[in-house]
C-alpha angles and dihedrals in degrees: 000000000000124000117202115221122224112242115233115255105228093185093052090050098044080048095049089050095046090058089047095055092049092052098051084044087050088049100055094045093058091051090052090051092053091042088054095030088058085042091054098042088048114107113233081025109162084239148035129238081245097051095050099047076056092060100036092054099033071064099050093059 
């Protein structure tokens, strides 16, 4: 009896990893933006929410 064996599908892997990627960076970004968005709605915080779209965009950019 032979048994055939599947090939591995090298696209669907690179394109499984690359989503991967996105979601952990995604992640991470999320978790940034509520770290900066409870500094910012803190009363006596270092900075203002003004101050710190300056500096994020400035960033971007």
């Amino acid at each position: 009896m032979l048994i055939a064996m599947r090939r591995f599908n090298w696209r669907l892997f690179r394109k499984k990893g690359t989503s991967k990627e996105a979601s952990k960076d995604e992640k991470l970004l999320q978790k940034n933006v509520d770290d900066l968005k409870r500094e910012a709605l803190t009363r006596g915080g270092n900075e203002g929410i003004k101050s710190m779209a300056k500096e994020l965009l400035t960033e971007e950019e």
